[in-house]
C-alpha positions in Angstrom: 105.0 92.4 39.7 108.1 91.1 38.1 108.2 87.0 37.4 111.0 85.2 36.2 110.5 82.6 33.9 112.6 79.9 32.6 112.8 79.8 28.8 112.1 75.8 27.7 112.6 74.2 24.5 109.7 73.4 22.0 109.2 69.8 22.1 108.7 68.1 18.9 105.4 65.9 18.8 105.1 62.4 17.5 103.5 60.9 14.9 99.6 61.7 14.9 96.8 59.2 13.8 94.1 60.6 11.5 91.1 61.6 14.7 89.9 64.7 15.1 90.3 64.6 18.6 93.6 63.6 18.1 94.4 66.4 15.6 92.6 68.9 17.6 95.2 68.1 20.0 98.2 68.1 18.0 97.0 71.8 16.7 97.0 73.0 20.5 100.2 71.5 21.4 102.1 72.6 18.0 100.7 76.1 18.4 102.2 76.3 22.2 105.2 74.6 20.7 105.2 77.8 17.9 104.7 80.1 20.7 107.5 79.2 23.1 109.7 79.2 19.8 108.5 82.6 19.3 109.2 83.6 22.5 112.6 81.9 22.8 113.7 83.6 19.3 112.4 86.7 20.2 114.4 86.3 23.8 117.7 85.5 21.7 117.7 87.7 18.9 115.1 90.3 18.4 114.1 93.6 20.5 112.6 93.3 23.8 108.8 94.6 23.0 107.0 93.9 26.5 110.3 95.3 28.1 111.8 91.8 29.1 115.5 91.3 29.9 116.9 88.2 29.2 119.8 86.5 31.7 121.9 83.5 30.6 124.7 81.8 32.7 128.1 81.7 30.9 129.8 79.8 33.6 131.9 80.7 36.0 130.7 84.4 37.1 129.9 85.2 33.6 126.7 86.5 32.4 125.0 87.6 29.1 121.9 90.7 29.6 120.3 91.3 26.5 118.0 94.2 27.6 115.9 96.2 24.5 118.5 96.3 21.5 121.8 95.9 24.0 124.0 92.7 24.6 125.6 93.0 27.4 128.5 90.4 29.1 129.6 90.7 32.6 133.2 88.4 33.2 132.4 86.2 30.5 135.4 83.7 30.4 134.8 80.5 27.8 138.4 80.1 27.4 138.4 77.5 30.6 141.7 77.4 31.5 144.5 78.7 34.1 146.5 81.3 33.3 150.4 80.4 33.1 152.1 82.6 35.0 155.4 82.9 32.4 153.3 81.9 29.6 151.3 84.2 26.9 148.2 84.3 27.7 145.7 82.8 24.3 141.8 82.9 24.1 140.5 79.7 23.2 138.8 82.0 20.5 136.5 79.1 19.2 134.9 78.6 21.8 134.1 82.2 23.0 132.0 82.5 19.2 130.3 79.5 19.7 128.5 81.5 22.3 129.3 84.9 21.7 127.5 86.7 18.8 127.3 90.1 19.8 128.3 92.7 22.3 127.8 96.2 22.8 129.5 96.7 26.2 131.8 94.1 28.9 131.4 94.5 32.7 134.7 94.0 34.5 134.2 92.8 38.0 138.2 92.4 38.8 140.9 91.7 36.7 141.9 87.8 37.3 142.0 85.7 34.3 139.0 83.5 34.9 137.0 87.2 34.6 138.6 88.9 31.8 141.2 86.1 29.9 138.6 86.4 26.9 137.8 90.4 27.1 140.3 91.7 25.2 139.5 88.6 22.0 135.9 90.5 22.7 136.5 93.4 22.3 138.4 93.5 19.2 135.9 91.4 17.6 132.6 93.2 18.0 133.7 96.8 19.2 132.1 97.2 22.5 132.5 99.3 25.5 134.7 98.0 28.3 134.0 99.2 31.8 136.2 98.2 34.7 139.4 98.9 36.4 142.4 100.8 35.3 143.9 97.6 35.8 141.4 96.0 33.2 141.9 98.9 31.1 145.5 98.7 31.0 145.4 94.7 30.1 142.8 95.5 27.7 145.5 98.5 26.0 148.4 96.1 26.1 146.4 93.4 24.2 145.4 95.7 21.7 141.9 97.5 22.1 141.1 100.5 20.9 141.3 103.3 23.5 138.2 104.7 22.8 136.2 101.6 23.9 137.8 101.8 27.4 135.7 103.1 30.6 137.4 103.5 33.5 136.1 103.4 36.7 137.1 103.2 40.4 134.1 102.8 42.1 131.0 105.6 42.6 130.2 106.1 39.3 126.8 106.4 37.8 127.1 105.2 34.1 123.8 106.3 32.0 123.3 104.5 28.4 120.8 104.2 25.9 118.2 101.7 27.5 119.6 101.0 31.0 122.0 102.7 34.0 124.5 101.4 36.3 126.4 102.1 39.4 129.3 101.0 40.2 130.0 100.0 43.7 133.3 99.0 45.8 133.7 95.9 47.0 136.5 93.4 48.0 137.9 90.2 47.1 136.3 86.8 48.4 138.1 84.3 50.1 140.9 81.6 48.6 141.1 78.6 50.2 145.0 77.3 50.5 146.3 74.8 52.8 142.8 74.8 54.6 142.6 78.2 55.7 140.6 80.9 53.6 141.9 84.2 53.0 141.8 87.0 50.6 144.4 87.1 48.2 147.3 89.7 47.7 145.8 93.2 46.4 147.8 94.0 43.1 146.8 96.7 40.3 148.8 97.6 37.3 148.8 101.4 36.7 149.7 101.4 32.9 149.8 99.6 30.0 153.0 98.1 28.6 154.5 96.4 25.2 153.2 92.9 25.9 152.8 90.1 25.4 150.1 90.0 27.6 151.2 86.8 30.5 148.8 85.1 33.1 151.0 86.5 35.3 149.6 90.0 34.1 146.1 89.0 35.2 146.1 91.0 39.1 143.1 91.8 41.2 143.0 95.3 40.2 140.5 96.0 42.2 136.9 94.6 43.1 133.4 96.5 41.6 129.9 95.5 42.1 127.7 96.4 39.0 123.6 97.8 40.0 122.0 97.6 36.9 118.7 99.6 36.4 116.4 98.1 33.6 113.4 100.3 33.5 111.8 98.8 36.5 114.2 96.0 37.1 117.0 96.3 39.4 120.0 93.4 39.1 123.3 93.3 41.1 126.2 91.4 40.1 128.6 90.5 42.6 131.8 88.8 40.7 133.4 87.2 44.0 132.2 86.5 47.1 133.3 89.9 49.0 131.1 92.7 50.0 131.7 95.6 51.9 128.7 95.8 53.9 128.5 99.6 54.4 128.8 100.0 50.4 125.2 98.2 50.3 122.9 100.5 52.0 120.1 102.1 49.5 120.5 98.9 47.1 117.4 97.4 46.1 117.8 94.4 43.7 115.2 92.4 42.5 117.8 90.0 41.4 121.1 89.2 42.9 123.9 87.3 41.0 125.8 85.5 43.6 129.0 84.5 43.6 128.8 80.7 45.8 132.7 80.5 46.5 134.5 81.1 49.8 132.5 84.1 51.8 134.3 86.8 53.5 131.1 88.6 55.0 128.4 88.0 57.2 125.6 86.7 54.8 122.9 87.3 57.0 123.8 91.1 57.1 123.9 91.2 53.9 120.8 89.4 52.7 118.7 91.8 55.1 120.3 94.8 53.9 120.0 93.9 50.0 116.4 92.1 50.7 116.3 90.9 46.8 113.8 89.2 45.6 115.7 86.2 43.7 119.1 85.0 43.6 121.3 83.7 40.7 124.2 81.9 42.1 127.4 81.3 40.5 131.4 81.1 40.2 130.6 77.1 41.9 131.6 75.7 38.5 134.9 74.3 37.8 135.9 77.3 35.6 139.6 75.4 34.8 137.4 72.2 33.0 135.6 72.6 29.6 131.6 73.0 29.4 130.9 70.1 27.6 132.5 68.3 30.7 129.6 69.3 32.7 128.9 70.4 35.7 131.0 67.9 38.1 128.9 67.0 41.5 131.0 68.1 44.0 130.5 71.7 42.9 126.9 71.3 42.7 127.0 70.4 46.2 128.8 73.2 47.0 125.9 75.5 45.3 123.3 73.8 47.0 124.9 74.0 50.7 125.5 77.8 49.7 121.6 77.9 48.6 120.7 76.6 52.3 122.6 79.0 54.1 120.6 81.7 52.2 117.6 79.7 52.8 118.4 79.6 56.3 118.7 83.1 56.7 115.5 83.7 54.3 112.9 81.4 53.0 111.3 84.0 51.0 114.3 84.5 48.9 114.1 82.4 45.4 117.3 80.7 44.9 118.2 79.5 41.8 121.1 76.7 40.2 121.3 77.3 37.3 123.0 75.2 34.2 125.1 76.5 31.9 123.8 78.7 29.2 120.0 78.7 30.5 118.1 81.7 30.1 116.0 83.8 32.1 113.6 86.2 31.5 112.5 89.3 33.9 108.9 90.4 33.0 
């Protein structure tokens, strides 16, 4: 049976007194402190021997797998900031590699700047594949990387790699909410790349994809906005369900019966415009949690999860 478990810190241990029961008790607690170090190190940097695949929230609806000996990001935006429309568009590069070390392939869910600002800086930096959108693989061209890291998909696919599979699914756009109504926004795709410089406004829809990862006997949806197109999710299974907690555009309760997961990883409730080291401000929080207790509403057997930014999960 799969479990998830959270991956805590080793706690450092006071100072000890000289009694063997006391010492006996330091040597139990220092060796579970060496083991959760082992397992947090081995989580972060080495291969995945028992098969575990480790999740960590970047914010927004940005996610690092590392599954085996394969880093992979799904939207991962650290840059923090609105795109100008008139104004080139700049990765905050700093602080993508304080959290970036390594990646071997970029998920695309659309093409707005919150979801692929940074992919580009990525890309060029560590060589991975990029799979999304002609529209992502047209920003990504105009900005400079390499054609031959560029997978372009319109929704259907079955992608096979070394370790782990996907499918690609259609969806739609969630809702905006503007003057206190909440609608989808305008549907705009750019169908080939251009000179640059690349500007926010370059950064269109392009399109919407849902991502069904298959880890050996895991099964992981990401959904990068809060649309579904309900007919597209028949025959899904997931175990786990990234969520995005935003403006809803679908009937949840359809949705949860026909996808059944297991546990759900909400995101996209932070304020993706405001630095991390801000934290997490409590009004969004709110917003997570009253999202959490509609799905609790609909299902009680359904783990939901908050999670904080940059915490790690393991699936066993």
């Amino acid at each position: 049976m799969m479990s998830i478990r959270r991956i805590k810190r080793a706690k450092q241990q006071g100072t000890l007194r000289i009694k063997p029961a006391v010492i006996l008790l330091a040597l139990c607690l220092l060796f579970i402190g060496w083991t959760e170090a082992q397992v947090r190190a081995q989580a972060i940097d080495g291969p995945r021997r028992n098969g575990g695949v480790v999740l960590k929230w970047l914010g927004n609806a940005g996610w690092e797998i590392r599954a085996g000996k394969n880093v992979i990001l799904i939207d991962p935006f650290l840059t923090r900031q609105e795109a100008q429309a008139g104004v080139e568009w700049k990765t905050d590069e700093d602080a993508v590699l304080k959290v970036i070390t390594k990646a071997d392939f970029i998920f695309a869910g659309h093409s707005h700047a919150d979801h692929i600002g940074d992919v580009p800086f990525i890309a060029k930096k560590f060589g991975p594949k990029v799979i999304g959108s002609r529209t992502t693989t047209n920003i990504a061209l105009t900005a400079g990387v390499d054609k031959s890291q560029l997978v372009t998909i319109s929704g259907g696919e079955k992608l096979d790699f070394d370790g782990f599979s996907v499918q690609v699914i259609e969806s739609e756009h969630g809702g905006v909410r503007r003057g206190g109504r909440t609608r989808r926004p305008k549907f705009e795709e750019i169908t080939k790349q251009w000179a640059g410089p690349l500007k926010g406004v370059d950064f269109v829809e392009g399109g919407c994809f849902l991502y069904y990862f298959t880890f050996g006997n895991h099964h992981l949806l990401h959904q990068s906005t809060a649309g579904f197109i309900e007919e597209n999710l028949t025959g899904l299974q997931p175990d786990v369900l990234l969520m995005a907690a935003t403006d809803r555009t679908y009937d949840l309760a359809l949705a949860l019966k026909t996808l059944n997961p297991k546990t759900i990883f909400l995101h996209h409730f932070d304020e993706w415009r405001a630095p991390i080291s801000q934290g997490m401000p409590a009004a969004n929080r709110k917003r997570a949690q009253r999202f959490a207790n509609d799905i609790r509403a609909v299902n009680p057997e359904i783990k939901t999860v908050i999670p904080e930014f940059f915490a790690l999960f393991t699936l066993e």
